[in-house]
C-alpha positions as CSV (number, residue, x, y, z in Angstrom):
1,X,-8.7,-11.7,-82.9
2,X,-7.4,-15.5,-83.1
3,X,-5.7,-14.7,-86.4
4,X,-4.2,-11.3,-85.1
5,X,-2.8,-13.0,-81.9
6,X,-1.3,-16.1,-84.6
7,X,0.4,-13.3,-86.3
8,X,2.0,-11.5,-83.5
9,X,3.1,-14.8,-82.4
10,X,5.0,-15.3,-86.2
11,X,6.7,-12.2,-85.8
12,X,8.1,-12.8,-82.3
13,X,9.4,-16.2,-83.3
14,X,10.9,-14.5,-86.1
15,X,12.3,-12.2,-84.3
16,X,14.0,-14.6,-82.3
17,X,15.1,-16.7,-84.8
18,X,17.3,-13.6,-86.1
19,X,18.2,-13.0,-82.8
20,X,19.2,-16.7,-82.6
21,X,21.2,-16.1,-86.1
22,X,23.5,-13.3,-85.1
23,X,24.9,-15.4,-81.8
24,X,25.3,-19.0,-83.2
25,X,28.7,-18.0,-85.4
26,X,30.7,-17.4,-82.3
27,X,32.5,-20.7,-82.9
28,X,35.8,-19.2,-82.0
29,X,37.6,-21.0,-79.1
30,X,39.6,-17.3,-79.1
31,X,36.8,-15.2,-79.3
32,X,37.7,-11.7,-79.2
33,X,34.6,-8.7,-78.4
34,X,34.6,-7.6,-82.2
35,X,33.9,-11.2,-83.1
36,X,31.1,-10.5,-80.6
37,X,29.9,-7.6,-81.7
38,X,30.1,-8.3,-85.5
39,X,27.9,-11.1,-84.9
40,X,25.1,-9.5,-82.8
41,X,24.9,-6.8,-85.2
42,X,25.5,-8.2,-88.7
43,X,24.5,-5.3,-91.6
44,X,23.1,-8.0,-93.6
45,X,21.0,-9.9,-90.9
46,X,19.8,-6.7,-89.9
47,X,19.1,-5.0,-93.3
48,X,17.0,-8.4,-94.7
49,X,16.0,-9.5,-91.3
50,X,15.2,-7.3,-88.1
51,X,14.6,-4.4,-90.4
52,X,11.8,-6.0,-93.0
53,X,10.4,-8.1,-90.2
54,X,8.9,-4.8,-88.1
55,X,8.7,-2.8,-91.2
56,X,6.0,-5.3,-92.1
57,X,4.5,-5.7,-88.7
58,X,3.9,-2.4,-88.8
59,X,2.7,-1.8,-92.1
60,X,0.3,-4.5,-91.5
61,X,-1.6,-2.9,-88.6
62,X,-1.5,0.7,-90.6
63,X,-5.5,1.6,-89.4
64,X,-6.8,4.2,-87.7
65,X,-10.9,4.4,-86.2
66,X,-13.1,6.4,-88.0
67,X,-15.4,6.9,-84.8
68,X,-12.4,8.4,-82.7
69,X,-12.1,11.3,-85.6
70,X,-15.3,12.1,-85.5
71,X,-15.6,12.0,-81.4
72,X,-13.0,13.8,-81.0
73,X,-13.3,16.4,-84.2
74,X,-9.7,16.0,-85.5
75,X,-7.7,14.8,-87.7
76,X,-4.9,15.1,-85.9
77,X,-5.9,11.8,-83.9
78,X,-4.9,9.4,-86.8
79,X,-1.3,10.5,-86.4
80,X,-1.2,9.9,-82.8
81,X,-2.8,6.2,-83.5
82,X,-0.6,4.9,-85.7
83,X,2.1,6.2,-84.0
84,X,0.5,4.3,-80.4
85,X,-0.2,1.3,-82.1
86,X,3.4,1.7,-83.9
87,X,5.1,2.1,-81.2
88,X,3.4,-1.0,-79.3
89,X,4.5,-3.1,-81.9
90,X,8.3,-1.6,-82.4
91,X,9.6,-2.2,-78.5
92,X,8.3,-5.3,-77.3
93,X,9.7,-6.6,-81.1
94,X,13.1,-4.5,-80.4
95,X,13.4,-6.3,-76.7
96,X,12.8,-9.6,-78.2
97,X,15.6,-9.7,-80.2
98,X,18.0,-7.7,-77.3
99,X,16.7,-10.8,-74.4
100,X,17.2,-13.3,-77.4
101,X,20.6,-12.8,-78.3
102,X,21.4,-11.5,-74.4
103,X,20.7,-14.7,-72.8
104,X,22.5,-16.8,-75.9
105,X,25.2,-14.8,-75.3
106,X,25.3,-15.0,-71.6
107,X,25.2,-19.0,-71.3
108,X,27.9,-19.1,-73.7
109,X,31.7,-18.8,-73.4
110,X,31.8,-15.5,-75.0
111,X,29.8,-14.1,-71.9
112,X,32.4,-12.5,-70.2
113,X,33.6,-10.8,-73.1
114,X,29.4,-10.0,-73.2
115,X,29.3,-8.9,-69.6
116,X,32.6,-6.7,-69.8
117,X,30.9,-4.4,-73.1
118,X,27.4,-4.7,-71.7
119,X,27.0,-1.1,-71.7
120,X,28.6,-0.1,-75.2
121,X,25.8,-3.3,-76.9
122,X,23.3,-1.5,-75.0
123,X,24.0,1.9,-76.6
124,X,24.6,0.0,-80.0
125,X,21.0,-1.6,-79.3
126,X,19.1,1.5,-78.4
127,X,20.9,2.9,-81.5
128,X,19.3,0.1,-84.0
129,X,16.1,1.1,-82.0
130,X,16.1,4.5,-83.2
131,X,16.9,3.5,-86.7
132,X,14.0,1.0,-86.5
133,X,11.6,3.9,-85.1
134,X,13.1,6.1,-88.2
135,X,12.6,3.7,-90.8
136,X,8.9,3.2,-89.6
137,X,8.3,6.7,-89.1
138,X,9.1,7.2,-92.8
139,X,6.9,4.0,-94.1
140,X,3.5,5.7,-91.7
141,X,4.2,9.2,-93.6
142,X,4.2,7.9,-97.0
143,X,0.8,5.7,-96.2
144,X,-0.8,9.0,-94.9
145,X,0.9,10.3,-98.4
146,X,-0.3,7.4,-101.0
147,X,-2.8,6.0,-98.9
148,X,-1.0,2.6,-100.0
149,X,0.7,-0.2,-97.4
150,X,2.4,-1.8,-100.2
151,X,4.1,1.7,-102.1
152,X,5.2,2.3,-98.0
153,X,6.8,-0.7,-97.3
154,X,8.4,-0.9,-100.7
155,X,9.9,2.7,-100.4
156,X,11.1,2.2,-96.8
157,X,12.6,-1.2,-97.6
158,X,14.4,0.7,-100.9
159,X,16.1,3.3,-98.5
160,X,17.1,0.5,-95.7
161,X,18.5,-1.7,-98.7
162,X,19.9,1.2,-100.5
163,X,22.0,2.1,-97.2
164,X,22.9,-1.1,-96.7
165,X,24.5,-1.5,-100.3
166,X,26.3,1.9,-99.4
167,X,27.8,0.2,-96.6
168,X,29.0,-2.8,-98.6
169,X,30.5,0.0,-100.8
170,X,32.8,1.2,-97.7
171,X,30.1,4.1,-97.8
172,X,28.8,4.8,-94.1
173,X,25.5,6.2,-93.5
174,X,23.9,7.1,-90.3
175,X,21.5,4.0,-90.7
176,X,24.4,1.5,-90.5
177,X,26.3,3.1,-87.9
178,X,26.1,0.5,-85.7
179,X,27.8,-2.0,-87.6
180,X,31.2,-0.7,-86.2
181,X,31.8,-0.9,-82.0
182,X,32.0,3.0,-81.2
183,X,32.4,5.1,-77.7
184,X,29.0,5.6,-76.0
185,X,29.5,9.6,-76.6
186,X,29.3,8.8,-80.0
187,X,26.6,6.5,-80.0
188,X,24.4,9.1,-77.6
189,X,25.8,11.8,-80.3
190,X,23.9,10.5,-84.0
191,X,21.0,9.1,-81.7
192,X,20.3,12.9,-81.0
193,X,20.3,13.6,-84.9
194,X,17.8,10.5,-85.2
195,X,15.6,11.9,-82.6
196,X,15.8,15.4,-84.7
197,X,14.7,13.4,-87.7
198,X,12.0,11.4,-86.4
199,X,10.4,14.4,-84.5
200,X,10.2,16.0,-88.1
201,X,8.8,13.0,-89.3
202,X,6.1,12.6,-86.3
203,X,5.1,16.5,-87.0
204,X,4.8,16.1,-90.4
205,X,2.4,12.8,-89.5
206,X,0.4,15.5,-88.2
207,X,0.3,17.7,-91.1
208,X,-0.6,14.9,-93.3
209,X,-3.3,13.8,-91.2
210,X,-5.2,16.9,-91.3
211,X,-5.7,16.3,-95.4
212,X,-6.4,12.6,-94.9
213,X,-9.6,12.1,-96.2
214,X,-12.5,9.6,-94.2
């Protein structure tokens, strides 16, 4: 337990260091909100920070109790632990970084400029969220799949990097979308097609769970 609680500890202070990261560039006596913005959610600090940093977390505390399958005489209960314990380790992670950068941000002289778009970096927040809880949605299927943490984490880190290098190509994809400041309708908009996606990820958790051997 000592070594698990050391751990989460790690993670958290990592977590904060990125959040730390994205604010401490808004040097600009003239700040404008897309200087903001740009700042808090920087593609690359994202894509080699936030992103690996819970992907690994997660992959991490991939297990599941024998004991409850055979209590409770299903499979299906693996897929609903790892998405518990997944989930447990994905907000308080997520709200980490969203407090860290918030109250940088609001003790600095860009907080006005913070204050005024508080609503439209909350939407943009909620929408890294989801792409968090999509990228870790895909790394739990392909462990039920290969039955490997490394082959999961390496594959789900490929298609966050590979995005990302599509967005350095002027390419968007619905991973990256919140790189650019966009209405909240739109926002609300792709965060229904990630909810669609991860819902057929989390049945198909279930599926994959009934062939998982003990």
């Amino acid at each position: 337990m000592p070594s698990q609680i050391k751990t989460g500890v790690n993670f958290f202070i990592l977590i904060i260091l990125i959040g730390l990261a994205g604010t401490n560039l808004l040097t600009s006596s003239n700040p404008l909100f897309l200087d903001v913005y740009t700042n808090i959610f920087d593609p690359f600090l994202i894509s080699l920070g936030l992103f690996p940093t819970i992907l690994i977390a997660s992959v991490i505390n991939l297990e599941y109790r024998v004991n409850d399958v055979l209590l409770i005489r299903t499979h299906q209960v693996i897929a609903f632990q790892m998405m518990l314990k997944s989930f447990f380790i994905i907000v308080p992670l997520w709200l980490s970084w969203i407090l860290t950068f918030s109250f940088t941000v609001i003790f600095s002289e860009v907080k006005t400029i913070f204050i005024q778009n508080f609503s439209l970096i909350m939407f943009a927040s909620l929408y890294v969220l989801f792409v968090i809880i999509f990228l870790v949605a895909i790394e739990l299927n392909l462990y039920l799949f290969t039955n490997s943490k490394l082959v999961s984490f390496l594959i789900a880190m490929a298609i966050n990097f590979i995005s990302f290098f599509l967005y350095k190509a002027k390419i968007m994809t619905f991973i990256f979308y919140f790189s650019t400041p966009e209405l909240a309708i739109d926002f609300a908009q792709r965060m229904l097609l990630m909810i669609i996606l991860i819902t057929f990820l989390g049945f198909n958790m279930v599926k994959l769970s009934l062939r998982k051997d003990l």
